[in-house]
Biopython code that builds the backbone (N, CA, C, O; Angstrom):
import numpy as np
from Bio.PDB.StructureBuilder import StructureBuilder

atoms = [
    (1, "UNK", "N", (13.223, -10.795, 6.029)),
    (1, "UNK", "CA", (12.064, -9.933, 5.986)),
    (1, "UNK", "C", (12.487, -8.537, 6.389)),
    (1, "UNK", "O", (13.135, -8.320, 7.413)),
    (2, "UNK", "N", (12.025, -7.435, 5.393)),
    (2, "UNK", "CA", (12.597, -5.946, 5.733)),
    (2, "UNK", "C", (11.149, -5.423, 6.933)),
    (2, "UNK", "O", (9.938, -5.641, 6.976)),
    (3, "UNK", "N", (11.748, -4.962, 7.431)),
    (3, "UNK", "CA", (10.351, -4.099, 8.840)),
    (3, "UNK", "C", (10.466, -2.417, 7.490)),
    (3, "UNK", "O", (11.238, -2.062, 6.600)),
    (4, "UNK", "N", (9.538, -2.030, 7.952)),
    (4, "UNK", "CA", (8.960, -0.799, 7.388)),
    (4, "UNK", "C", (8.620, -0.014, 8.981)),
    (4, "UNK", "O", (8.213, -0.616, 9.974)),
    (5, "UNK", "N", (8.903, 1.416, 8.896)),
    (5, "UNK", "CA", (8.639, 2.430, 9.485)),
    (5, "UNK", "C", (7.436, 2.856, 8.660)),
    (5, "UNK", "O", (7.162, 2.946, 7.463)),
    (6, "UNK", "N", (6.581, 3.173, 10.330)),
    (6, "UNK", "CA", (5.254, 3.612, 10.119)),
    (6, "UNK", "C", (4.756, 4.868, 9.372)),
    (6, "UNK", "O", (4.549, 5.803, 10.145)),
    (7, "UNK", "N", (4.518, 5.127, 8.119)),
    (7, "UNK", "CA", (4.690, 6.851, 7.298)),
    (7, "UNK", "C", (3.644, 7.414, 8.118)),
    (7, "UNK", "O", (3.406, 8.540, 7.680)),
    (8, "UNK", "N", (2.915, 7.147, 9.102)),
    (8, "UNK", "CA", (2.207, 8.127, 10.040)),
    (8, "UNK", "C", (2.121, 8.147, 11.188)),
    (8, "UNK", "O", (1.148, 8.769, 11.614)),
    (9, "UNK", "N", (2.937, 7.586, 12.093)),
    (9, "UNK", "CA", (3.435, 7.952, 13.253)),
    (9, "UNK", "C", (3.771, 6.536, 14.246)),
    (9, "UNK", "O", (3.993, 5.501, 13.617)),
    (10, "UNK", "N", (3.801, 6.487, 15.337)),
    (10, "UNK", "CA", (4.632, 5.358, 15.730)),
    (10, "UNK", "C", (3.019, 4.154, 15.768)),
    (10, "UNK", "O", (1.811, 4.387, 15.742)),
    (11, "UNK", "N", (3.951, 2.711, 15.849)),
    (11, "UNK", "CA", (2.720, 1.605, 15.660)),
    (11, "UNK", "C", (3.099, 0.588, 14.624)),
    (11, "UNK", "O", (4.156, 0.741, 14.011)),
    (12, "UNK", "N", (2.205, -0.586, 14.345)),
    (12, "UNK", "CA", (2.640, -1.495, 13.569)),
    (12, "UNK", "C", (2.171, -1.252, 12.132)),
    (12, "UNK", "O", (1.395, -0.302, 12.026)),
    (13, "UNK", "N", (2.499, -1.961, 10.905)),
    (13, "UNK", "CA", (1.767, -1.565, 10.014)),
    (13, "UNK", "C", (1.465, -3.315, 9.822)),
    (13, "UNK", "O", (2.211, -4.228, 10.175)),
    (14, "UNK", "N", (0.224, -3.405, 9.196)),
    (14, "UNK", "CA", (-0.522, -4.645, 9.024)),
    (14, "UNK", "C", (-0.612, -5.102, 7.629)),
    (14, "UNK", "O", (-1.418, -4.577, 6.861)),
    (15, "UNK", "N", (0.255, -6.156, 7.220)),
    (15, "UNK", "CA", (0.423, -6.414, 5.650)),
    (15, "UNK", "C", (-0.719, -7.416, 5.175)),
    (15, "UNK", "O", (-0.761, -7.860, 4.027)),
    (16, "UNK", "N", (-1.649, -7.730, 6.177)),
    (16, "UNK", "CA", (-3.285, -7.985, 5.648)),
    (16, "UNK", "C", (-4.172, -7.413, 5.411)),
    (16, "UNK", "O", (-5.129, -7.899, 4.809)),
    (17, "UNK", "N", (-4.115, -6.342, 5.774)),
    (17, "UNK", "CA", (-5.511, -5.400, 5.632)),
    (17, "UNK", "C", (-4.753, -4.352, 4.487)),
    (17, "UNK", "O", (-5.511, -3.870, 3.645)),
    (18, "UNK", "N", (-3.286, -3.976, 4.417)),
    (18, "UNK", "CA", (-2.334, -3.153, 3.855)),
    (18, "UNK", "C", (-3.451, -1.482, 4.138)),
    (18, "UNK", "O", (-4.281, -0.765, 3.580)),
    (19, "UNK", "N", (-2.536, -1.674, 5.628)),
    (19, "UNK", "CA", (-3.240, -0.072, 6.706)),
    (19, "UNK", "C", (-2.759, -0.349, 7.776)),
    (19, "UNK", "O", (-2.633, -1.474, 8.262)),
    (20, "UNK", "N", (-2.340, 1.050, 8.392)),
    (20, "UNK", "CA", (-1.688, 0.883, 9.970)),
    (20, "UNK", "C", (-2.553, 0.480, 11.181)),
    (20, "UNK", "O", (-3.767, 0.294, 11.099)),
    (21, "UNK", "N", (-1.923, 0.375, 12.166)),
    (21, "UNK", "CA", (-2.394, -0.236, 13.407)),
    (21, "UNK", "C", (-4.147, 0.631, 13.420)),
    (21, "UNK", "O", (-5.316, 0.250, 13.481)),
    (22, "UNK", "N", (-3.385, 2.016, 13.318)),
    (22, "UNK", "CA", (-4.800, 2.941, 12.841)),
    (22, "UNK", "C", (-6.225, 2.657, 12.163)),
    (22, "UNK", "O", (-7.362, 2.890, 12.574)),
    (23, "UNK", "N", (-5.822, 2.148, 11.139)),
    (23, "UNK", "CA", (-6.211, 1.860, 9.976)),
    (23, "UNK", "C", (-6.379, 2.787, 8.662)),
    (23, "UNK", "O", (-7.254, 2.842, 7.798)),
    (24, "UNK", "N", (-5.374, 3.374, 8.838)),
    (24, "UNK", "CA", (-4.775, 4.466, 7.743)),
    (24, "UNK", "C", (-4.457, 3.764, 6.422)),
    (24, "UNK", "O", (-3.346, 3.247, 6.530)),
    (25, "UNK", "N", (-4.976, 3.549, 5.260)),
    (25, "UNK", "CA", (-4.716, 2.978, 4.118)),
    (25, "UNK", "C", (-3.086, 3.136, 3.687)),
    (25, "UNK", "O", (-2.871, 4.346, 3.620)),
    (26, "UNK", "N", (-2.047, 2.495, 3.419)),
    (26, "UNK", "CA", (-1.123, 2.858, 3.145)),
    (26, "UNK", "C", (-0.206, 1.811, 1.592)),
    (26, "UNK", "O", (-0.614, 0.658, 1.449)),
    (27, "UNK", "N", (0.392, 2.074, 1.067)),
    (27, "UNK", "CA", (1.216, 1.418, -0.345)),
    (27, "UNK", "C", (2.662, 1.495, -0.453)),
    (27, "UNK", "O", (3.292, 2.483, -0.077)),
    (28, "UNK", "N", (3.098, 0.647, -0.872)),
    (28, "UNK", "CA", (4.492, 0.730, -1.185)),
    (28, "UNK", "C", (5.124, 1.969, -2.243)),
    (28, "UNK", "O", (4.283, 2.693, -2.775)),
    (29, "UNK", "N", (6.041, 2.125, -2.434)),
    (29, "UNK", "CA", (6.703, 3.176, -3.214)),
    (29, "UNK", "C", (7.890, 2.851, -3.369)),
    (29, "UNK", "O", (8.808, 3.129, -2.597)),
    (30, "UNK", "N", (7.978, 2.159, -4.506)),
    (30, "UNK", "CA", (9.490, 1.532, -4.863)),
    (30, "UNK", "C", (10.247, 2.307, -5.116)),
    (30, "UNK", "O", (11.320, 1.705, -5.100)),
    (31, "UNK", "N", (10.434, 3.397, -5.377)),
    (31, "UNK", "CA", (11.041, 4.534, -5.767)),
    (31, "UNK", "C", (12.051, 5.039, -4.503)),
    (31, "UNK", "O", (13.272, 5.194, -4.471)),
    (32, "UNK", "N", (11.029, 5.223, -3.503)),
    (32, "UNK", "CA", (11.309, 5.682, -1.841)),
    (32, "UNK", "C", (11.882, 4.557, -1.079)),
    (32, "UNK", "O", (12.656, 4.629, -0.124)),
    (33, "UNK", "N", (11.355, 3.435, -1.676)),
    (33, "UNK", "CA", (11.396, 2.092, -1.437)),
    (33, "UNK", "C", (11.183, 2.197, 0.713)),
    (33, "UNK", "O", (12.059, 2.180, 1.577)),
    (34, "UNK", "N", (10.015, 2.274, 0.810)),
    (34, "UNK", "CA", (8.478, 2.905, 1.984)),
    (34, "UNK", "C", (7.240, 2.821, 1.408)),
    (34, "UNK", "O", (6.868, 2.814, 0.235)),
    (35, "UNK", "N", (6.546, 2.745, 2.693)),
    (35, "UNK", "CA", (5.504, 3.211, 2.702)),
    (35, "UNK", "C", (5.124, 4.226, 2.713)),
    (35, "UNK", "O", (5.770, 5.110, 3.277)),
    (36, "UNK", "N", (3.449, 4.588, 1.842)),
    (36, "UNK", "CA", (3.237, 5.824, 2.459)),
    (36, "UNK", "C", (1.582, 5.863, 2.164)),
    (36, "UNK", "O", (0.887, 5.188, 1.404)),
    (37, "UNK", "N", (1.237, 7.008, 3.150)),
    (37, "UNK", "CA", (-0.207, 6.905, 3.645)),
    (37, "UNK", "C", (-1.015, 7.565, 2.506)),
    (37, "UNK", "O", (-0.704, 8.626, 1.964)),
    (38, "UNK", "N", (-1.950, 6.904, 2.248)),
    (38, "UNK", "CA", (-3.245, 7.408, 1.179)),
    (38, "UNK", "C", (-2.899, 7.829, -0.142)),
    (38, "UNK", "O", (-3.312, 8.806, -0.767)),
    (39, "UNK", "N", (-1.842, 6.692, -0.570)),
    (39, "UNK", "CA", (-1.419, 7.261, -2.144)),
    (39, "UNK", "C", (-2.361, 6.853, -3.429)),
    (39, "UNK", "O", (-3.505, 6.467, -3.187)),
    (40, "UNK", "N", (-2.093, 6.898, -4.230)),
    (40, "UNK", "CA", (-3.270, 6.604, -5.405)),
    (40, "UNK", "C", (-2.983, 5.223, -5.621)),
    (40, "UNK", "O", (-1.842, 4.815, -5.834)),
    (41, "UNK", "N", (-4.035, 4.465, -5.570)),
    (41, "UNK", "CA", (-3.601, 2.452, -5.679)),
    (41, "UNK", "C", (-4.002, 2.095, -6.475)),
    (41, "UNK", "O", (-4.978, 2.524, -7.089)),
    (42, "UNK", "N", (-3.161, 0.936, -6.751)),
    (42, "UNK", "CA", (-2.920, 0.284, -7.710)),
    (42, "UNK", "C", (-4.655, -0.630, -7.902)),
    (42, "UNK", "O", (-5.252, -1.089, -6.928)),
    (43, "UNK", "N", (-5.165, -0.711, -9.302)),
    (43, "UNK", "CA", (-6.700, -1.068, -9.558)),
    (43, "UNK", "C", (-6.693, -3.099, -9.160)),
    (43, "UNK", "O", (-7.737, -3.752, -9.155)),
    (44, "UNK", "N", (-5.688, -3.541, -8.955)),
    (44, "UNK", "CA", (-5.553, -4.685, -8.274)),
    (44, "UNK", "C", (-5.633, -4.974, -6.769)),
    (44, "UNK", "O", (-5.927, -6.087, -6.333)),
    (45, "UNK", "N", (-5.403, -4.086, -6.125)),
    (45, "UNK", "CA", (-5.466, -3.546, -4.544)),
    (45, "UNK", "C", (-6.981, -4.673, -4.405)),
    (45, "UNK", "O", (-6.952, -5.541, -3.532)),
    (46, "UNK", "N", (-7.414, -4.630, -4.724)),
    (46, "UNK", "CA", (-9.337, -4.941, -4.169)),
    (46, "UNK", "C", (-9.111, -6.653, -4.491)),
    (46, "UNK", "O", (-9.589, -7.709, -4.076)),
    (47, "UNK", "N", (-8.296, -6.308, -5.281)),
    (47, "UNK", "CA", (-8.490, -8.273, -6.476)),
    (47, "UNK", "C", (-7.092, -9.184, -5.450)),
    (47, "UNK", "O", (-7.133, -10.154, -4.692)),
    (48, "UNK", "N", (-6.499, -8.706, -5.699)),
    (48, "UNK", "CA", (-5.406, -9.490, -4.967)),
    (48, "UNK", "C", (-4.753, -8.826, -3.513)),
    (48, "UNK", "O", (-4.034, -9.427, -2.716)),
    (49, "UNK", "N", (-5.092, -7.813, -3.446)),
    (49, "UNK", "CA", (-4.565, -7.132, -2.246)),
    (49, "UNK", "C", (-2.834, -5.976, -2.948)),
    (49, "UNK", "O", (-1.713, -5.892, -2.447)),
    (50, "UNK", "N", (-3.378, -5.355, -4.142)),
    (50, "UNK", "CA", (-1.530, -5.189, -4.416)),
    (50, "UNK", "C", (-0.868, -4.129, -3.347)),
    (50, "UNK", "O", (-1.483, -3.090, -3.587)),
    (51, "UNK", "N", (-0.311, -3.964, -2.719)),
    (51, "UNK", "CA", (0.313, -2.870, -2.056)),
    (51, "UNK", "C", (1.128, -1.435, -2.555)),
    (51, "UNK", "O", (1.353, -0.479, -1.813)),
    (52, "UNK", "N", (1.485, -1.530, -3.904)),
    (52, "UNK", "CA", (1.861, -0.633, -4.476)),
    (52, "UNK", "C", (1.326, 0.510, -4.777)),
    (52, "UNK", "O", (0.100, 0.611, -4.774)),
    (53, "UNK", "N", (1.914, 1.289, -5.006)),
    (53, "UNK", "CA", (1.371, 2.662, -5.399)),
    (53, "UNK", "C", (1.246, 2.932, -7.054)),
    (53, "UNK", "O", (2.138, 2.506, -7.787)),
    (54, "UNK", "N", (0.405, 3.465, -7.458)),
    (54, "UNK", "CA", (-0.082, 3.582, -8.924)),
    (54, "UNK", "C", (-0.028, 5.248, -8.974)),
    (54, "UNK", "O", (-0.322, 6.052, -8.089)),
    (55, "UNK", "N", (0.646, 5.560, -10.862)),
    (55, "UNK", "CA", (0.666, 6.620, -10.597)),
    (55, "UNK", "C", (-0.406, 7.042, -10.807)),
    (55, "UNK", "O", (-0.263, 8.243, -10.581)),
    (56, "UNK", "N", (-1.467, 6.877, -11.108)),
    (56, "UNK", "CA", (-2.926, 7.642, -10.571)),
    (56, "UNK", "C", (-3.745, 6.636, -10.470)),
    (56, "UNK", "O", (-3.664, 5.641, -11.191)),
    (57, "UNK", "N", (-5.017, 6.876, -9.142)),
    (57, "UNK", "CA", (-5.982, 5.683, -9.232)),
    (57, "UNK", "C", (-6.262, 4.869, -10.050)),
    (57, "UNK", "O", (-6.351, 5.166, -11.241)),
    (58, "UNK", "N", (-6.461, 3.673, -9.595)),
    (58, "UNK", "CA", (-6.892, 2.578, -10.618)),
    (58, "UNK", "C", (-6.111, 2.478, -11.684)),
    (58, "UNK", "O", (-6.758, 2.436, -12.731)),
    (59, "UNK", "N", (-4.792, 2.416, -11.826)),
    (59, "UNK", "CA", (-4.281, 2.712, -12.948)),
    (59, "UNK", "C", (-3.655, 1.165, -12.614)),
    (59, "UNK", "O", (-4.025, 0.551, -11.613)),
    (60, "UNK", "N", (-2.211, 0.356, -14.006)),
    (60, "UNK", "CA", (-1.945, -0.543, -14.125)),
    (60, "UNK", "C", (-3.795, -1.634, -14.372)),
    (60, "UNK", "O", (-4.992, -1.455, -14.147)),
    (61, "UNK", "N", (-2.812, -2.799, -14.998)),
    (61, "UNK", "CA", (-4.139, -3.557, -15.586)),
    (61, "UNK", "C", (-4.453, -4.860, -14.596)),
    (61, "UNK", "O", (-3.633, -5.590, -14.040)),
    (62, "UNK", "N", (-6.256, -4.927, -14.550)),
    (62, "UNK", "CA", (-6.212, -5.687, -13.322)),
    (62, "UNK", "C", (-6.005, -6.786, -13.807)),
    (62, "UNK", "O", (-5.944, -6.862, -15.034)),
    (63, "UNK", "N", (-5.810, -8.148, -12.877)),
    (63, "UNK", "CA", (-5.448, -9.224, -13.197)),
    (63, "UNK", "C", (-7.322, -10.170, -13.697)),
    (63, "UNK", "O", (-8.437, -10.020, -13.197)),
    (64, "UNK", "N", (-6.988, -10.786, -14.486)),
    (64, "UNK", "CA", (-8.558, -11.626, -14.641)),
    (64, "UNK", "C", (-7.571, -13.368, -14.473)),
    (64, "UNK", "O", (-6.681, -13.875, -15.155)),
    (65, "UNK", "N", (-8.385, -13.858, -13.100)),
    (65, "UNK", "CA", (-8.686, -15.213, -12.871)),
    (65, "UNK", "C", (-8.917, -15.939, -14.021)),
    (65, "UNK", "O", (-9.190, -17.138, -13.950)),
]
sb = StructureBuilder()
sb.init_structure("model")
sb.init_model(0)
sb.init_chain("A")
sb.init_seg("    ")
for serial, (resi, resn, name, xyz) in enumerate(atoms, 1):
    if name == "N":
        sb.init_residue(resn, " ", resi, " ")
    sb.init_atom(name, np.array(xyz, "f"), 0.0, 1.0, " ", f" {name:<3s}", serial, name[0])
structure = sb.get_structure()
């Protein structure tokens, strides 16, 4: 399991709620391969929980059950 540094200041980050100890909304960035705080999310975020970052809101296709 990789640990992630907090992209907004020291504290845990919580991979259930995907938001810091704070509760700062935060997403992955495979690119940076990090986190980072309040990026544009992925339109699955709500449906499955996705953690990734989308390049603009709601973007990528949601999943249907």
């Amino acid at each position: 399991m990789r640990v992630f540094s907090n992209p907004v200041g020291s504290g845990s980050l919580w991979f259930d709620n995907l938001a810091t100890a704070d509760g700062i909304p935060v997403a992955y960035d495979p690119q940076a391969r990090a986190f980072v705080p309040m990026p544009p999310f992925c339109i699955n975020r709500d449906i499955i929980g996705c953690n990734w970052i989308a390049p603009k809101e709601g973007a990528f296709v949601a999943l249907v059950p």
